[in-house]
C-alpha positions as CSV (number, residue, x, y, z in Angstrom):
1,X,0.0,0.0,0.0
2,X,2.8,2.7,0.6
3,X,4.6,1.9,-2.1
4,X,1.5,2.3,-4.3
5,X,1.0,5.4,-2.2
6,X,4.9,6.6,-3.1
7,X,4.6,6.0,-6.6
8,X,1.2,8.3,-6.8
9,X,2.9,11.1,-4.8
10,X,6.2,11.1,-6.8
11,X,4.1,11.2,-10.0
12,X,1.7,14.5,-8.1
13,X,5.0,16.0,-7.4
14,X,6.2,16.2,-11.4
15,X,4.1,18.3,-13.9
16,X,3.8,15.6,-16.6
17,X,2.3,13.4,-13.9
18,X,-0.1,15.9,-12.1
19,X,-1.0,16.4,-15.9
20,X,-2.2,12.7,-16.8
21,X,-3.9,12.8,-13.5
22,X,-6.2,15.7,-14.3
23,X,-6.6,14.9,-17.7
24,X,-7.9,11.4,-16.7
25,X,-10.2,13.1,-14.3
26,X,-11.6,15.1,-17.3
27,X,-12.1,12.5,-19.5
28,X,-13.6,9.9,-17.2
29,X,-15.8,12.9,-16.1
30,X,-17.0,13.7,-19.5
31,X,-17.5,9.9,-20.4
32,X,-19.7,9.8,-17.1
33,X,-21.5,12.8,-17.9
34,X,-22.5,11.6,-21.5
35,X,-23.4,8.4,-19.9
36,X,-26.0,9.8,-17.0
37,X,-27.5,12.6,-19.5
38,X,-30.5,10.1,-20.1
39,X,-30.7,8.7,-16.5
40,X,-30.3,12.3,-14.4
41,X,-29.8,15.0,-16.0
42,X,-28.6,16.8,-12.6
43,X,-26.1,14.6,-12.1
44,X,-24.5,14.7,-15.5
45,X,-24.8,18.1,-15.6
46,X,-22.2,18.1,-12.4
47,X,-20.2,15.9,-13.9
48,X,-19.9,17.8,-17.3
49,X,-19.2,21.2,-15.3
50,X,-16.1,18.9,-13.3
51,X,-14.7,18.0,-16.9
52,X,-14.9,21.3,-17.3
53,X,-12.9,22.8,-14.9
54,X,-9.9,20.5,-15.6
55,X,-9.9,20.7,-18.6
56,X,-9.7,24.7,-17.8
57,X,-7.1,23.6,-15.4
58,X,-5.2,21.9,-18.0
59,X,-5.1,24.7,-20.7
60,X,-4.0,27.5,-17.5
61,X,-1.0,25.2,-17.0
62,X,0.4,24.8,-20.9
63,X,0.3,29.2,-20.5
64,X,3.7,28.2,-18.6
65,X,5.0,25.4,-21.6
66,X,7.1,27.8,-23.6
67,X,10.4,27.7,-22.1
68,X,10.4,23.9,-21.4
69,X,9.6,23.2,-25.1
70,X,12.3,26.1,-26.1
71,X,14.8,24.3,-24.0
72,X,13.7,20.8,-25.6
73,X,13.9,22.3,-28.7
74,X,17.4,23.8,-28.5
75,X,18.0,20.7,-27.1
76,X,17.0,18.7,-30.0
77,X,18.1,21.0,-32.9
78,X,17.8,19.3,-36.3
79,X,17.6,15.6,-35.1
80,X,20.5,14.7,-35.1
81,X,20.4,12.4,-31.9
82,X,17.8,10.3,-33.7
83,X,18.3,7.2,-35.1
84,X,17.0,7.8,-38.4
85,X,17.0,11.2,-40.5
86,X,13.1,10.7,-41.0
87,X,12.5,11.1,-37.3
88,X,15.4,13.9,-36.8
89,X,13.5,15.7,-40.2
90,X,9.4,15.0,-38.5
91,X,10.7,15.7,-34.7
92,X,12.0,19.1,-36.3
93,X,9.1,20.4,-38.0
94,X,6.9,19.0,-35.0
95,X,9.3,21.5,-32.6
96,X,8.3,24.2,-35.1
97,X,4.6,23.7,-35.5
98,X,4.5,23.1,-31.6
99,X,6.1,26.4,-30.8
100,X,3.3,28.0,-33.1
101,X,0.7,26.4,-31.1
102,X,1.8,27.5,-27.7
103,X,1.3,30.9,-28.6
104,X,-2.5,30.5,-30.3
105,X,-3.5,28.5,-27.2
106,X,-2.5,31.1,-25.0
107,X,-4.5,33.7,-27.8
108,X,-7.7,31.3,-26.9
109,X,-6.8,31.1,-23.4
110,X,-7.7,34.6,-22.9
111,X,-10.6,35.1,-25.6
112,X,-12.1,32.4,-23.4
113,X,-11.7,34.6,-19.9
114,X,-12.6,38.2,-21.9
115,X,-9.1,38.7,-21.7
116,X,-8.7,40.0,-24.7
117,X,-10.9,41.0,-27.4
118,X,-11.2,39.8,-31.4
119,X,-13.7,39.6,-34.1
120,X,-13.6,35.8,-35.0
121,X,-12.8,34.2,-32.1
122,X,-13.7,31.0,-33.9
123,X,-10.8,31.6,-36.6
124,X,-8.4,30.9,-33.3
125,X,-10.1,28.1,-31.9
126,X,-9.7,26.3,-35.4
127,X,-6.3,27.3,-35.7
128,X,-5.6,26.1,-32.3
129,X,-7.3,22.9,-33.6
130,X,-5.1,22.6,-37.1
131,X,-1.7,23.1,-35.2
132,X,-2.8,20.2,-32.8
133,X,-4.1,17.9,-35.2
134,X,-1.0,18.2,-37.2
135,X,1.1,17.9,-34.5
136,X,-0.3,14.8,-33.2
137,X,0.2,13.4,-36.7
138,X,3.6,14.1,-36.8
139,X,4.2,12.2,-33.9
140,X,2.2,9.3,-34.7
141,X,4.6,9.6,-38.0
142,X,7.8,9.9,-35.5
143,X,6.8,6.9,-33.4
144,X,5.5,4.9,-36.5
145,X,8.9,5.3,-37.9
146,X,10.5,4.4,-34.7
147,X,8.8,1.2,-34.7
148,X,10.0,0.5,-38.5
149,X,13.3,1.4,-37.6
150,X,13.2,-0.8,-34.2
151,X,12.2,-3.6,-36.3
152,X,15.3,-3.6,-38.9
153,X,17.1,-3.3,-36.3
154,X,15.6,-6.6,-34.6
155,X,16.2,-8.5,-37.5
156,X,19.7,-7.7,-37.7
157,X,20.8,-8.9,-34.0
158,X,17.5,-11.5,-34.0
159,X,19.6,-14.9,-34.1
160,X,19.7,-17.9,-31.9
161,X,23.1,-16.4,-30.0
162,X,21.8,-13.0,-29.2
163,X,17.8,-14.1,-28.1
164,X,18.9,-14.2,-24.5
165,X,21.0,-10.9,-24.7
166,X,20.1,-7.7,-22.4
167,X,20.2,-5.8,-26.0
168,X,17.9,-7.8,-27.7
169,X,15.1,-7.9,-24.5
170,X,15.8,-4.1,-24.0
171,X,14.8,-4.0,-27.5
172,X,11.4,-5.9,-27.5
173,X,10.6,-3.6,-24.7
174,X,11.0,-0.6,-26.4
175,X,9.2,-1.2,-29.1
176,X,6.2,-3.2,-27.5
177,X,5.9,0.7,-25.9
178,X,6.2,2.1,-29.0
179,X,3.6,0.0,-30.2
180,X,1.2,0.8,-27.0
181,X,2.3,4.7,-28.1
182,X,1.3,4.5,-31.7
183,X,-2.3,3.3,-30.3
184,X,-2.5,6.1,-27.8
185,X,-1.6,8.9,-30.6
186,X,-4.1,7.4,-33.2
187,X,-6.6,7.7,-30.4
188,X,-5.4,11.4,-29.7
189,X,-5.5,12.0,-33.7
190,X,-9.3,10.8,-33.4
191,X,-9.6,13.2,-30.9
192,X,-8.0,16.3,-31.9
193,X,-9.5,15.8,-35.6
194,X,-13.1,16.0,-33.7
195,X,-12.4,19.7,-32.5
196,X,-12.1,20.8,-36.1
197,X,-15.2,22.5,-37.4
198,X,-17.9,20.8,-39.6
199,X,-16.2,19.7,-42.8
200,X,-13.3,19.4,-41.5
201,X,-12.0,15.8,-41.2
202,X,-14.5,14.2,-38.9
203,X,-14.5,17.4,-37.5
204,X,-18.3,17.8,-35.0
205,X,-19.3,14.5,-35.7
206,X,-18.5,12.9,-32.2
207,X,-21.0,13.2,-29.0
208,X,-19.7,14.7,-25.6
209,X,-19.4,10.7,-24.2
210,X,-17.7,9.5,-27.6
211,X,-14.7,12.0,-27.0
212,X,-15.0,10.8,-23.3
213,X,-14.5,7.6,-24.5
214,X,-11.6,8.4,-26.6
215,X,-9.9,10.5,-23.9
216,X,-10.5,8.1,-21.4
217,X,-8.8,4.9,-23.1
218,X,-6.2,7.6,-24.1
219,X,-5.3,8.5,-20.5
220,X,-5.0,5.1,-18.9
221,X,-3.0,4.2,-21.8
222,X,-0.8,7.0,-20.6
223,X,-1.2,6.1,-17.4
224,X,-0.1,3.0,-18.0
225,X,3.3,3.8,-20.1
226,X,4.1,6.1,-17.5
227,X,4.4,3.5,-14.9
228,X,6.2,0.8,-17.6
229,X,8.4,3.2,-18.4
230,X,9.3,3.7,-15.0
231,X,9.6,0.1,-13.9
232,X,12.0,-0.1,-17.3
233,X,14.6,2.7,-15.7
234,X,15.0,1.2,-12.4
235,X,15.7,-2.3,-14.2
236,X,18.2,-0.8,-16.3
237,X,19.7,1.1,-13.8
């Protein structure tokens, strides 16, 4: 029990994990709230103003994103570090979209509190949309890639002397996540394509519990590779 406990409060303590946290709660929230709307109305209608308020949570805390993805991205320059040009080539134009997004969220950010003042206000939120979709694609691209790559790689050092290597299980491991990753971000691509406006992709197509849905099975997903990945580190370590 306290090491369940431990493992909860170290992942409170660090912004990425307060962040899966909430966005769990507002997806399970608006799942529930879909759910209930034919049963009690009252009850759904709590529900949907919970989901709500963290998802308003969530969209106050990316206002403070800029200088962690500046660092990233200075930190990742051209993608170079990557295994494969492909990735180095889609992680760099991902960095550049991304940085384009932050500052459009934040425009929507305070249309939404009256903070500031425009004559389409729509126009941003469907630009806020486009740079998210695309960036979610990129990255499903990225990981997609990854995958590809992991798997020349496999067949390479896949013979009978090497099946019991550290190297070889390391690499399974990997890309089984990657796998589990490139399920997540198609579920996210579902997602983000359902904010766009009508004609759009599938864009307003969705109900309020089918988004739930997709959020939901998103965010334990997360949930889940956040823990793996975890366990992976202290067993390499």
């Amino acid at each position: 029990m306290s090491k369940v406990l431990n493992e909860v409060c170290d992942m409170l303590d660090t912004y990425t994990g307060r962040d899966k946290i909430v966005r769990t709660l507002c997806y399970t929230t608006k799942l529930a709230s879909g759910l209930y709307a034919g049963k009690d109305a009252d009850f759904a209608k709590k529900l949907a103003i919970f989901s709500s308020k963290m998802s308003q949570t969530r969209a106050t805390l990316r206002l403070f994103d800029d200088l962690p993805m500046l660092s990233y991205s200075l930190s990742y320059g051209i993608g170079n570090k990557e295994p494969d040009r492909i990735m180095g080539l889609i992680g760099f134009i991902t960095n550049i979209i991304d940085h384009v997004y932050y500052p459009v969220d934040k425009i929507c950010w305070m249309i939404e509190y009256k903070l500031l003042n425009v004559e389409n206000p729509t126009k941003w939120d469907t630009a806020n949309s486009i740079f998210w979709v695309a960036s979610i694609y990129l990255n499903l691209m990225k990981t997609i890639r990854s995958y590809t790559v992991m798997e020349q790689h496999k067949t390479h050092i896949n013979k009978p002397e090497n099946e019991s290597s550290q190297a070889v299980k390391l690499l399974l491991i990997k890309q089984r996540m990657e796998l589990i990753s490139i399920v997540r971000l198609t579920l996210d691509l579902v997602h983000a394509g359902s904010t766009l406006p009508k004609g759009m992709l599938w864009g307003g197509k969705f109900e309020s519990w089918h988004i739930g849905m997709i959020g939901t099975i998103s965010s334990f997903i997360g949930l889940y590779q956040y823990f793996a990945k975890k366990r992976i580190i202290s067993k390499s370590s």
